[in-house]
C-alpha positions, -999 to +999 in steps of 0.1 A: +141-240+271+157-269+251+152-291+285+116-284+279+116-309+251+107-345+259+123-369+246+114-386+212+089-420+207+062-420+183+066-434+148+044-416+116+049-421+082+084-422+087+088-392+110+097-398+144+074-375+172+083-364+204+059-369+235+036-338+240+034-328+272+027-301+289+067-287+287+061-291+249+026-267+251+048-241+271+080-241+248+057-233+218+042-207+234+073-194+242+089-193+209+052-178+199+054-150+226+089-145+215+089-142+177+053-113+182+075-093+206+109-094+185+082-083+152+068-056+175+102-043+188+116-044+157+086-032+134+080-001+161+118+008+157+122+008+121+093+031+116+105+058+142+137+058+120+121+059+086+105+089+102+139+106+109+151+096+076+124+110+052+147+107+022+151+069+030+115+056+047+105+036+019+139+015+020+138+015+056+101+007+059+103-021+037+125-041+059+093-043+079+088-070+061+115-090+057+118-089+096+085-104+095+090-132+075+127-143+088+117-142+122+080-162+117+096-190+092+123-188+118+100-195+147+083-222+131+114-238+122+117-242+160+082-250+167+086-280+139+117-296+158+100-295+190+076-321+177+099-341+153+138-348+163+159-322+139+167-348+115+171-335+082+156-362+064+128-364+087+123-328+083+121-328+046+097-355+049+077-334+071+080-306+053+067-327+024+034-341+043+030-301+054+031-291+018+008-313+002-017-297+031-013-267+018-017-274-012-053-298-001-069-273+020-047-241+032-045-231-007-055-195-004-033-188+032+003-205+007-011-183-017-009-150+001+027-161+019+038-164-018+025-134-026+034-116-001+070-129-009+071-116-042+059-080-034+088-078-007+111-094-039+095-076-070+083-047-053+050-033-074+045-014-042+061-003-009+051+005+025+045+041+022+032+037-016+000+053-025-018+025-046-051+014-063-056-023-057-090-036-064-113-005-060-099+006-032-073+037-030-049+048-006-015+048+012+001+013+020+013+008+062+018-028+060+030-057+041+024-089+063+029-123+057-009-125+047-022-095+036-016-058+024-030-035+045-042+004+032-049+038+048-082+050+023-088+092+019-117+083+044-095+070+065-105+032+066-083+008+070-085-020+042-065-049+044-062-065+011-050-102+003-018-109-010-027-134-037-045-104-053-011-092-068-015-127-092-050-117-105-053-079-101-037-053-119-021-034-089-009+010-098+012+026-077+012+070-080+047+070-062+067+039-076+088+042-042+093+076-041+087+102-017+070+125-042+046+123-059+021+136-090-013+150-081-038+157-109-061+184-103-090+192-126-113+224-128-142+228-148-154+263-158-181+277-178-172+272-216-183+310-221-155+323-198-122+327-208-096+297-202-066+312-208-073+337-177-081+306-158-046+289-173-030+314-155-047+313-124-044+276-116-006+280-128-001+312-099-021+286-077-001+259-086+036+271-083+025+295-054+015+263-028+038+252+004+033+216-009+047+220-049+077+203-057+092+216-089+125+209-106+139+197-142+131+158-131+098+171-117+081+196-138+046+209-136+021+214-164-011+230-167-040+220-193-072+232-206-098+209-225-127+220-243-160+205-243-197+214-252-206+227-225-178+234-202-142+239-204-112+212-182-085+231-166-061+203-153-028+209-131-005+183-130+022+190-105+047+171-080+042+172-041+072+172-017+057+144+005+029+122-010+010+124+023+006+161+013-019+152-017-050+165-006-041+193+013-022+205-022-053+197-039-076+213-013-051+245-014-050+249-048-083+245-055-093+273-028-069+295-042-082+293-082-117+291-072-113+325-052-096+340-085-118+327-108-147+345-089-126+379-092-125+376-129-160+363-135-147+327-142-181+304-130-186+271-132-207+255-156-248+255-151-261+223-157-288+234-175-268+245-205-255+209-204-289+193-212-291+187-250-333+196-260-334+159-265-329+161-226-302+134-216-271+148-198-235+152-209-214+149-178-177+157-174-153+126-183-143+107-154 
């Protein structure tokens, strides 16, 4: 494609332009074209194999992203020379004149290529990470040059801006690891006996498909006494963080069903208006 390119003869600001003709148009889109099918190729690939490798797909699936930004910096580096002669003064020149444009009135877009540097360098979070950023919750597929993007429970797809990791406080439940810890609160009538119900979210607990339980991940199970009601928490690991809500769902079914065999009931709301009449709800 390099006969594409005309040969040079405008002057600006110092920087010597080539003629753009219509070879020019078509070698751009070309090195366009290119780089988008290299990132698809390559993005599609590394995914299938972080699939394979469960023990590895956060490592793996963070290359995503590294591809990304190698190949597109890469592709403009040749998109730049076909409109200036690869002179490396010239092209720090350019580069200069390009930068204070960003910096004039593409502020926010340098500001989420930055960002999204940092994530892949610092990693808060990882492809695969479940993470609260902003209000919104759920499990991370992408980390692109502009934006993060987020599978929600409700399965809505959120793509947040990079930038954010400079002003927002950003939590991740996994850190980068495969499992994960799911919290799982009960509340029962304060009349009815917790520690029965201890031990029925424990048999619940350490009796799902989904629990993950060693010396480096233990499990514990809580009660809490308030007013009106009593808070049986579980706090346990889960072999695969995409198992979350199905451990939640499984154990929760499972107590619920035991807690009705041994006369364990929720708590009536009634009993937790005060006579003064405003409401005590359960903690958040």
């Amino acid at each position: 494609m390099a006969d594409l390119l005309p040969n040079t003869t405008e002057s600006l600001a110092g920087l010597t332009f080539q003629d753009i003709s219509f070879g020019t148009v078509l070698y751009v889109a070309y090195v366009i074209i290119l780089a988008y099918i290299v990132v698809f190729i390559s993005s599609f690939l590394l995914r299938k194999l972080s699939e394979r490798l469960p023990t590895y797909r956060h490592p793996v699936t963070m290359l995503i992203p590294l591809v990304k930004i190698f190949v597109y910096f890469l592709a403009f580096y040749y998109i730049i020379i076909a409109f200036i002669q690869p002179n490396l003064t010239q092209l720090v020149a350019f580069f200069g004149l390009f930068g204070a444009a960003l910096g004039l009135g593409l502020k926010d877009l340098f500001a989420d290529i930055i960002g999204g540097i940092v994530i892949i360098i610092e990693k808060p979070y990882q492809i695969g990470d479940k993470i609260t950023i902003g209000e919104y919750y759920g499990e991370v597929t992408d980390i692109g040059i502009r934006s993060t993007k987020l599978v929600t429970p409700g399965d809505s797809v959120v793509s947040a801006p990079n930038y954010l990791i400079f002003s927002q406080s950003v939590s991740s439940a996994n850190a980068g690891n495969i499992s994960m810890m799911v919290i799982i609160d009960l509340f029962i009538d304060s009349r009815c006996e917790s520690g029965t119900a201890l031990k029925i979210l424990k048999e619940a607990v350490i009796s799902s498909k989904f629990v993950f339980v060693s010396e480096k991940f233990p499990f514990t199970v809580l009660v809490d006494d308030f007013p009106f009601y009593h808070r049986i928490r579980a706090k346990a690991y889960v072999n695969d963080l995409r198992d979350e809500f199905e451990f939640k769902s499984e154990v929760t079914r499972k107590a619920w069903i035991e807690f009705r065999k041994h006369g364990i009931r929720p708590p009536r709301m009634r009993d937790a208006i005060p006579e003064q009449g405003t409401l005590t709800a359960p903690p958040s």
